[in-house]
Every structure is written in C-alpha cells, then in structure tokens.
N, C-alpha and C positions, 0 to 999 in steps of 0.2 A: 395522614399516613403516619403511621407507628412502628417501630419493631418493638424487642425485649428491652432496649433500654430506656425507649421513647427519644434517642440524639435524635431521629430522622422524623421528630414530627414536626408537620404543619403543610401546608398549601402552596407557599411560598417560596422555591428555592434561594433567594437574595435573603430573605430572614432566616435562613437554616444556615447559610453563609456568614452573614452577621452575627449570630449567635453561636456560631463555632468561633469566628476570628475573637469573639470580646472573651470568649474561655477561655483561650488561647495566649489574649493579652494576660490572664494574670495567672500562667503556667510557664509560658516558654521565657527563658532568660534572656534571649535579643531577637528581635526584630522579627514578632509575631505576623508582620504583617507581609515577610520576606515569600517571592516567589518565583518559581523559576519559569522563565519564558520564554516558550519554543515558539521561532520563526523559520523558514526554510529562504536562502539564499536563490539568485537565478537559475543555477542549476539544481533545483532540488534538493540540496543538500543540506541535512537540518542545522540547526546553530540555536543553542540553549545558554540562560546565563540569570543571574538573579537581582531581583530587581523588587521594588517596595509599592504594593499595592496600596493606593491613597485614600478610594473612598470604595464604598460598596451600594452603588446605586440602587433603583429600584428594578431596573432593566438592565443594570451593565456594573461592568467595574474598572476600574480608573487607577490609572498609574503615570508618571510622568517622564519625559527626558528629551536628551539634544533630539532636535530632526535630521540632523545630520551623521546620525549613529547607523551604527552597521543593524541593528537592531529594529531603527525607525525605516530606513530605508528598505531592510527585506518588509516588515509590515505595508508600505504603502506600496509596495510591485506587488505582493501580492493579495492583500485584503482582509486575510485573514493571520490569528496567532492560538496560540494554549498555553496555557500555562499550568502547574501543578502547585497546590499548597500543601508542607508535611508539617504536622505537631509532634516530632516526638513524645512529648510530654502528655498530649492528647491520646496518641495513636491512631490518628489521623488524618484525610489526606481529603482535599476537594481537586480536584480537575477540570477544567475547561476549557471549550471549542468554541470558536464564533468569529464572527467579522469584526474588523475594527475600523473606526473613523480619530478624526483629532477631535480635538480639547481643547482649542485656540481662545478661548473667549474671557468673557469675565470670570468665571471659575478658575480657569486656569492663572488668572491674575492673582486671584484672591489666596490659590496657595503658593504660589510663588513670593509672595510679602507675606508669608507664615513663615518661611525658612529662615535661618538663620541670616543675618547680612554677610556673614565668610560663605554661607552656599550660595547665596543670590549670587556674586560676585563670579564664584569658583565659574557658575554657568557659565558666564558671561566669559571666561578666560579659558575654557575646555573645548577645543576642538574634537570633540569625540571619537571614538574610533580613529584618530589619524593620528599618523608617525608622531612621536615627540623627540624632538633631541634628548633633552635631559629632565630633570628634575628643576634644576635650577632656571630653564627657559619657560618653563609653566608658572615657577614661579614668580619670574621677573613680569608674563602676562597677567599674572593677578593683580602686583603692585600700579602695571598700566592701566588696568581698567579700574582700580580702584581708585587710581588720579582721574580718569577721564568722569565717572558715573557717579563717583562722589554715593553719600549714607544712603541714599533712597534709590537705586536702580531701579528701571523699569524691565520688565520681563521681555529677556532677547526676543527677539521674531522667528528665530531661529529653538525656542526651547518652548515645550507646551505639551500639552497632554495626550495620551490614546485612550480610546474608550471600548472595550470589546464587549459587543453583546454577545451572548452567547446564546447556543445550539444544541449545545449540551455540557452538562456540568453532571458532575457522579460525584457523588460522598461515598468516604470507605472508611471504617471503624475496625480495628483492629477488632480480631475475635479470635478463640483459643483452639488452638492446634492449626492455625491459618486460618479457620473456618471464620473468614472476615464476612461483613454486613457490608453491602455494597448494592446501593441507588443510586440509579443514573435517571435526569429531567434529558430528554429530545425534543428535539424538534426540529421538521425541515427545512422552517427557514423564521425570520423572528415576527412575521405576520401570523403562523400557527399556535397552534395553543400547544402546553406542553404536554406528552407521555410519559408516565411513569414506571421503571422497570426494576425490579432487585435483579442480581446478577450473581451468577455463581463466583464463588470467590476465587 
C-alpha cells in the first residue's frame, strides 16, 4: 500500500510505526517517543496524560509504570486503552485501539536496569497517583529506599509494563488545505487478519 508520498507503504502496520517513530527520533526536539494515553475511569469518564512509549513490538506496543497509578488501574477494570502519537515536525499522527495485558517478566526487568539508578530508585519511593504532603517527604522516601536497596535495586512488584495490542491504529499525514492522508488497519479482534481503509480527512 502506497499513497503520493509513499509514508504509508508496506504490509506491516508495527514497521510503518517504527519507521515513522525513528523519523521522528531525528526531527522532533524531545521525547519522540512521548504519547498520550487515554483510559476511562469507573464511571466512564475519560482520563488522558502523557506517557513514553518503550518498545514497538511486532504485535503490540509497550510502555511502562507504577500498578498502583490511576492510569494502571482504570487499564486493568477495564481492558482496554489508546493512545495518540503527534510529530509536529513530522505532521503527523498514529492512533491506537486495543486491549492491554502486563509486562511483568524478564523484559520488563531488562528495562528497568536500563534506567537511570536516580529512576530506578525514584520507582521504588513514588506512590503514584496518591496524595504527597510535600516535596521534601518524597524526598526524604528516596533517601529511605536508597539506604534500604543500596546500587543495584530489583524491580518493585508493584512497577512493570502494559502491552496493548491493538485493533486499530490510523496513520494521518498532514496534507494541504486540510485535505490530510489518513489509513486506518481494523480489526475485530486480534485473532482476525487486518482491513485496510483511507479515510476522508
């Protein structure tokens, strides 16, 4: 599949994905990898916020954080999340729908001993999403766990990864006088093969 510029070719939406994020890494000035990710609360009510996409599977895409976040928890009530990625510099934008499960395993170990040893730590001392007194009681929790876990921390039980396959993902390319390029991959569920559709902009 091709349009006029040839951005939308190939078979594979996870390589049309990968091959727009790595554009991306050497246009946009921080954190090419930033995305926003909508969950909905118990009562339906949506809740968005931005977050860094870690890897780009071959079936899913991968991002990490506390389980105990307001974020993790609307994900596992209800199954499902989307998220949006914008390039300005690009112009831009992939979209995705899908279910999501965790990340708990050696993978997720393996980036967690990537991070920085002040991020490893930070996990380890963030109560996410929950009240903080101050500034300075977050950081007196750092100094604790950084007496208790010492250089090498193991990855809290409580922090590890989501994986959402998706359902549907749309690529959108800016195009002139609005008249944007816009593919969407569907699918009913992630046993089906994918359909492919342009869309009116």
């Amino acid at each position: 599949m091709s349009d006029r510029t040839g951005i939308f070719a190939g078979e594979d939406p996870f390589v049309i994905a990968r091959n727009w994020l790595a554009e991306a890494e050497k246009t946009e000035i921080n954190d090419a990898n930033a995305m926003a990710l909508s969950t909905v609360d118990g009562d339906g009510l949506p809740n968005v916020r931005m977050v860094l996409l870690k890897e780009i599977e071959d079936a899913a895409f991968v991002f990490y954080t506390n389980y105990g976040s307001a974020k993790a928890q609307e994900i596992e009530a209800a199954g499902k999340a989307a998220f949006v990625m914008h390039w300005k510099s690009l112009r831009r934008q992939i979209r995705v729908r899908g279910t999501v499960t965790r990340e708990e395993g050696p993978q997720a170990d393996a980036y967690y001993q990537s991070r920085s040893l002040k991020s490893r730590l930070g996990a380890w001392a963030s109560q996410q999403s929950q009240p903080l007194a101050s500034r300075a009681a977050l950081m007196a929790e750092v100094a604790k766990v950084t007496a208790t876990h010492g250089p090498m921390p193991k990855r809290p039980p409580f922090w590890g990864g989501f994986r959402i396959a998706p359902v549907e993902i749309e690529f959108w390319a800016d195009g002139a006088f609005r008249l944007h390029d816009r593919f969407v991959w569907r699918r009913r569920n992630l046993a089906e093969p994918w359909t492919v559709c342009r869309l009116n902009p």
